[in-house]
Wavefront OBJ file of the C-alpha trace (Angstrom):
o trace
v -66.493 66.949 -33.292
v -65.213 69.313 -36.170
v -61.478 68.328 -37.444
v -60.798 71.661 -36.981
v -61.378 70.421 -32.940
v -59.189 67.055 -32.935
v -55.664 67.075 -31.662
v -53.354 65.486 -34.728
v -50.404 63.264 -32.884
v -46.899 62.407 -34.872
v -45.827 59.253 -32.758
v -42.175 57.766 -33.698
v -40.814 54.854 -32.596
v -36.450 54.678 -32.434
v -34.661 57.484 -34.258
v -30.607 56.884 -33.982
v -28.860 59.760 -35.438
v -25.502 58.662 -34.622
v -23.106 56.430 -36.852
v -23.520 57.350 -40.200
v -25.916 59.722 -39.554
v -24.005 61.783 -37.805
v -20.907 61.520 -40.146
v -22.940 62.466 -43.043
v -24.269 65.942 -41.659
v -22.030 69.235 -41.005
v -20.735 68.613 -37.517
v -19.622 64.842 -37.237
v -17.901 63.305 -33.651
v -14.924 61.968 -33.774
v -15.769 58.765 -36.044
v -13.965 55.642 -33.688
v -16.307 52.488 -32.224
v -15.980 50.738 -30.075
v -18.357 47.454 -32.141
v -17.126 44.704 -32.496
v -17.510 44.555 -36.590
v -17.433 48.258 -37.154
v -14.365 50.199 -35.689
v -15.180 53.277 -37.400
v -18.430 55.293 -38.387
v -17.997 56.271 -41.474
v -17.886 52.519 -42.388
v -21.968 53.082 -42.661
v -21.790 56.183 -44.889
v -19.601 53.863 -47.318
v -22.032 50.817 -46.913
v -24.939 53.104 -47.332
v -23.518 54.516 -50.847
v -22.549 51.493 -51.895
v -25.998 49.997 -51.679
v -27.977 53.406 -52.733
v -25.160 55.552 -54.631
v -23.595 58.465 -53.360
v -24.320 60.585 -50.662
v -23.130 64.640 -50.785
v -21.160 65.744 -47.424
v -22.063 67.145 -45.864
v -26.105 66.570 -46.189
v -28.587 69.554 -45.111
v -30.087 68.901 -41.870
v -33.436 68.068 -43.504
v -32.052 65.272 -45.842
v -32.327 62.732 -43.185
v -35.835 62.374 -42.814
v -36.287 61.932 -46.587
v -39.958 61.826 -47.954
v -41.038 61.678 -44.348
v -41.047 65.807 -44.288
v -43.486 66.002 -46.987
v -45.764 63.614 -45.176
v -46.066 65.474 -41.881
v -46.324 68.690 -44.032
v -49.369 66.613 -45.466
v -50.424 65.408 -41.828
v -49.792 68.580 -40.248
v -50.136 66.942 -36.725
v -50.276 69.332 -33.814
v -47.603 67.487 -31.447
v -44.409 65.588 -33.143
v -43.299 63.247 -30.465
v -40.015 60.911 -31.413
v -37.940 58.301 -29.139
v -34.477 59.671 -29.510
v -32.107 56.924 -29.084
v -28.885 59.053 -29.247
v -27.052 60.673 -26.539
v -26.211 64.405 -28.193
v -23.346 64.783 -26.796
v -19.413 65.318 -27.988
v -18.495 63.072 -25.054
v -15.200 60.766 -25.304
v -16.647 59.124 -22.257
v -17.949 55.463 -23.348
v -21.017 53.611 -20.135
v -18.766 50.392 -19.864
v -19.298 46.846 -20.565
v -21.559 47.953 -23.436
v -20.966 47.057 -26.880
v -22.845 50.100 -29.165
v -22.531 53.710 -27.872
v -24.845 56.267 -29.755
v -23.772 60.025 -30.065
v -24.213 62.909 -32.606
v -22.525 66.306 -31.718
v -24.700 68.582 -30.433
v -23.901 70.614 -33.189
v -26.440 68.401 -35.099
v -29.436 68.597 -33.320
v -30.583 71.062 -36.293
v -31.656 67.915 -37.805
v -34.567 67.597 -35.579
v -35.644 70.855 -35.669
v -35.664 70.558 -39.165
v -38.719 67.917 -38.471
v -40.300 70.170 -36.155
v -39.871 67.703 -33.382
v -41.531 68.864 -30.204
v -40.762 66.202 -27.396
v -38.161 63.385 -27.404
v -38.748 60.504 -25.579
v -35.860 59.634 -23.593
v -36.150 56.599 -21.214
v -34.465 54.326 -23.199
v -30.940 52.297 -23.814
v -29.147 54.945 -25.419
v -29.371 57.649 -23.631
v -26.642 57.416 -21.519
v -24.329 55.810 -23.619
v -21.844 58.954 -23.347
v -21.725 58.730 -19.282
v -24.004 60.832 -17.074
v -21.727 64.014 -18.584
v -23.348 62.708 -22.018
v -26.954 62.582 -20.286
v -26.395 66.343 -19.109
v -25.277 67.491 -22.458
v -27.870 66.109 -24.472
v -30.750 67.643 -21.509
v -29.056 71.168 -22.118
v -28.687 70.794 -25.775
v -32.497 69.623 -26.587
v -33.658 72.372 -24.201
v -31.143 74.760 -25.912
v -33.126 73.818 -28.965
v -36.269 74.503 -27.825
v -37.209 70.359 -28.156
v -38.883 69.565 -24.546
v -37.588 66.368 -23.243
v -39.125 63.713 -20.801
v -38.355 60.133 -19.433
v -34.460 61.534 -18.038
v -32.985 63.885 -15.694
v -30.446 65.104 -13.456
v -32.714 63.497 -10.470
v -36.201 61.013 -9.986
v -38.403 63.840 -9.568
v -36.692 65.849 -12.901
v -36.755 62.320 -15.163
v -40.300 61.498 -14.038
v -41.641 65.156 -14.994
v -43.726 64.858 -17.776
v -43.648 67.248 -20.963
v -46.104 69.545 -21.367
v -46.939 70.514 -24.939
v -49.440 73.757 -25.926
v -51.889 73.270 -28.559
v -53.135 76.807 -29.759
v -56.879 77.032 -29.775
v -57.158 73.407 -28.392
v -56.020 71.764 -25.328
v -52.167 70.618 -23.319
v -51.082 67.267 -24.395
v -48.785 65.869 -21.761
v -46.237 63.362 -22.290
v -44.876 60.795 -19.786
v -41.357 58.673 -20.509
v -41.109 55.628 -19.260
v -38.293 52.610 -19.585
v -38.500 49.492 -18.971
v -35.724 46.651 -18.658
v -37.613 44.382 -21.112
v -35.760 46.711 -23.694
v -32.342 46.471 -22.562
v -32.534 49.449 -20.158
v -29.575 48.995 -17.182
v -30.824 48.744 -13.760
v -28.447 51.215 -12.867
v -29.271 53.779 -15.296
v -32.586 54.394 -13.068
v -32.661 57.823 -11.930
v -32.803 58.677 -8.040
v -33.737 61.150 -5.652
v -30.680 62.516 -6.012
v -29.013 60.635 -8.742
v -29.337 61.528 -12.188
v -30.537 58.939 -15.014
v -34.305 57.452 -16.528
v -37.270 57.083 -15.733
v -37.241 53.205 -15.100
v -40.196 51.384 -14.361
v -39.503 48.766 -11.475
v -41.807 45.948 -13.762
v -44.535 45.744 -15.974
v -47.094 44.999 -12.628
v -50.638 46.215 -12.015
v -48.872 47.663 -8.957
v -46.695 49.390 -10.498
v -48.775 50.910 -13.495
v -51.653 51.998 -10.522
v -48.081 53.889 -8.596
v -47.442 55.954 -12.527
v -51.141 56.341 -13.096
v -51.668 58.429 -9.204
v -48.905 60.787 -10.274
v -50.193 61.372 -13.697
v -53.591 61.933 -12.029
v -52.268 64.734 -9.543
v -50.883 66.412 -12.452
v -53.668 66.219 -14.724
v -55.639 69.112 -15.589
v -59.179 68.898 -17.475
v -58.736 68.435 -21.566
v -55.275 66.967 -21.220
v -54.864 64.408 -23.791
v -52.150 62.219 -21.906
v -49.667 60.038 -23.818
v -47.439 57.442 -22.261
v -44.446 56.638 -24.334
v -42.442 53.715 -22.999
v -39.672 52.122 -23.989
v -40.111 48.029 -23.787
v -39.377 44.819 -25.711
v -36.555 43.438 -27.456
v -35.487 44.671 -30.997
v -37.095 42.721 -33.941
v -39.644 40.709 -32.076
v -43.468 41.106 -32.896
v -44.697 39.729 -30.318
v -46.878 41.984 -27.320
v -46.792 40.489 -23.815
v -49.778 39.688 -21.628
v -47.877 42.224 -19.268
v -47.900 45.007 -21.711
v -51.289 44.431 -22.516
v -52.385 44.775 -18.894
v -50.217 47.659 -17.931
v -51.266 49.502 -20.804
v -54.704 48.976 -20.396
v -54.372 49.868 -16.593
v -52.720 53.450 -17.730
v -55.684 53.900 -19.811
v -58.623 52.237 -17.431
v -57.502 54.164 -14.308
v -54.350 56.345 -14.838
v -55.749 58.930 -16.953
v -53.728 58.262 -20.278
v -54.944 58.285 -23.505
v -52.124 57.249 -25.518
v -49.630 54.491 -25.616
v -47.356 54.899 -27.511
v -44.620 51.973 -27.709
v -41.444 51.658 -28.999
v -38.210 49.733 -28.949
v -38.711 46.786 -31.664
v -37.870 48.890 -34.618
v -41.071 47.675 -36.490
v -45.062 48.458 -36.095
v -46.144 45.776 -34.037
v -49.568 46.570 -34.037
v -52.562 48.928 -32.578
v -55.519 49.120 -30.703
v -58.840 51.347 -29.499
v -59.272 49.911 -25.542
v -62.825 50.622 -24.576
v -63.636 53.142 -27.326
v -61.301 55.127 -25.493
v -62.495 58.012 -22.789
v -60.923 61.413 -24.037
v -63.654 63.985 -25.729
v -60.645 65.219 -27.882
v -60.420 62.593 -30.197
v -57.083 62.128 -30.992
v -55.987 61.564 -34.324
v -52.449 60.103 -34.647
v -49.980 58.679 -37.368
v -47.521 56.221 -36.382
v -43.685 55.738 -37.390
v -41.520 53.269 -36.601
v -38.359 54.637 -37.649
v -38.195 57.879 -38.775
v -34.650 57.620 -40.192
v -33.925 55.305 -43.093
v -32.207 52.390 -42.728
v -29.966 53.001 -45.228
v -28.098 55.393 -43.173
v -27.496 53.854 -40.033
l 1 2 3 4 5 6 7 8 9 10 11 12 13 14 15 16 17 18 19 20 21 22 23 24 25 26 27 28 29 30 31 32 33 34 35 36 37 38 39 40 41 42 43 44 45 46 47 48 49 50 51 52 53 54 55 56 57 58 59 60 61 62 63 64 65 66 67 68 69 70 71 72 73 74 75 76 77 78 79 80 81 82 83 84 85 86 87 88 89 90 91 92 93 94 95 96 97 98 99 100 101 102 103 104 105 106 107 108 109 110 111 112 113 114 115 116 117 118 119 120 121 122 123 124 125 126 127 128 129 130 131 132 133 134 135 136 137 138 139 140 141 142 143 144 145 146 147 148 149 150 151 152 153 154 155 156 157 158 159 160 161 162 163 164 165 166 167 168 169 170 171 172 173 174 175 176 177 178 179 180 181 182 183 184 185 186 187 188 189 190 191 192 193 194 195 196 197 198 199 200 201 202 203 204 205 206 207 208 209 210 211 212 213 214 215 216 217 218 219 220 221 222 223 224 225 226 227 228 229 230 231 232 233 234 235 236 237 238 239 240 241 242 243 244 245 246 247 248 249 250 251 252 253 254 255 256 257 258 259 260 261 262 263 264 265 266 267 268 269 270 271 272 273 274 275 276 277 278 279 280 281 282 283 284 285 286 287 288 289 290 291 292 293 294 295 296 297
């Protein structure tokens, strides 16, 4: 197959554009915390400068992403696919009995466009740390940005909807979101048939993973490159699960996805071909873990 044929994926793990990040570009929330060591955001702009120098506010919306532009300029993959773990919202409202709330002002969301970003992941911990008013808001904003979004939604049917991204001259890659409570994810946040809220997974079973692979296949067309991004695992650990080994490799073996693309431990834990894989478009993909620079945050 020519390259000219193969379907170039930018996968990203947890992007947080909140904090600091948000205080440093144009349109910064209101700055208080509710943390229990940091009361106020712009604490991490100061820590941030203090460790790297100083940092001119407001920052361009491309200054974020650092060298990381000039890579994917290099890469030039076809679909740019990030887990955003920030409610875009300018939301007062606070999801209670929960320690660290994530929000930039929708104002901001330049910054992703700025990557090119195509599809954000959104069944994760974050997402509706601004209330369901913050979930809505950050739905209408990405869409008002032309960034697709998947894994969330105002019902079941809406959060479970997969993203559907052209390729021009080459096939649909379709994205699935999916959250599971291994990563902190509330039982309560799962969306319902008439409730809104994420995609969550009810466990890591072969039952289960058989129940998301018969949807994908109804929805499937021929050529889809399929990629399941899900949300699972504590932050910092390294180690993968017998559980996530088998559900993934159930997606793969008889739920028509290509791609799994994990995320929630802030690191690359680690990769893997299963079977030689199945798709004729041979997918080509670069993987990020954190596309926003710890310094910043």
């Amino acid at each position: 197959m020519a390259d000219d044929d193969l379907i170039r994926l930018f996968l990203c793990g947890d992007v947080m554009t909140g904090r600091g990040i948000d205080q440093a570009l144009p349109h910064p929330c209101e700055p208080t915390l509710d943390e229990g060591y940091v009361k106020d955001a712009r604490v991490y702009v100061k820590i941030a400068e203090e460790a790297n120098g100083p940092i001119p506010r407001p920052v361009d919306f491309a200054y974020i992403w650092g060298d990381a532009l000039a890579e994917l300029s290099r890469f030039q993959p076809d679909v740019r696919l990030i887990n955003l773990e920030t409610s875009v919202t300018a939301s007062e409202d606070r999801w209670p009995d929960k320690e660290i709330h994530y929000r930039m002002h929708p104002r901001n969301v330049p910054c992703l466009t700025a990557a090119g970003v195509h599809c954000c992941s959104l069944a994760n911990n974050h997402v509706l740390d601004r209330g369901l008013g913050g979930l809505r808001e950050t739905l209408d904003t990405l869409k008002a940005a032309g960034i697709k979004g998947a894994g969330a939604g105002r019902n079941l049917s809406e959060a479970a909807s997969p993203a559907v991204v052209d390729v021009a001259g080459k096939e649909r890659v379709v994205i699935l979101s999916l959250g599971s409570e291994t990563s902190g994810i509330r039982r309560e946040w799962g969306a319902t048939a008439d409730g809104p809220g994420v995609y969550l997974l009810e466990d890591l079973s072969v039952e289960t993973a058989e129940a998301v692979g018969e949807r994908r296949r109804r929805l499937r067309r021929p050529g889809d490159v399929v990629v399941a991004s899900i949300h699972w695992g504590p932050n910092w650990g390294y180690p993968i699960t017998r559980e996530e080994v088998r559900f993934a490799r159930r997606l793969v073996d008889t739920g028509g996805v290509d791609v799994i693309h994990g995320h929630s431990s802030h690191h690359v834990k680690g990769h893997g071909i299963n079977k030689g894989g199945h798709n004729r478009n041979v997918v080509e993909s670069t993987v990020c873990s954190l596309a926003i620079p710890a310094r910043y945050q």
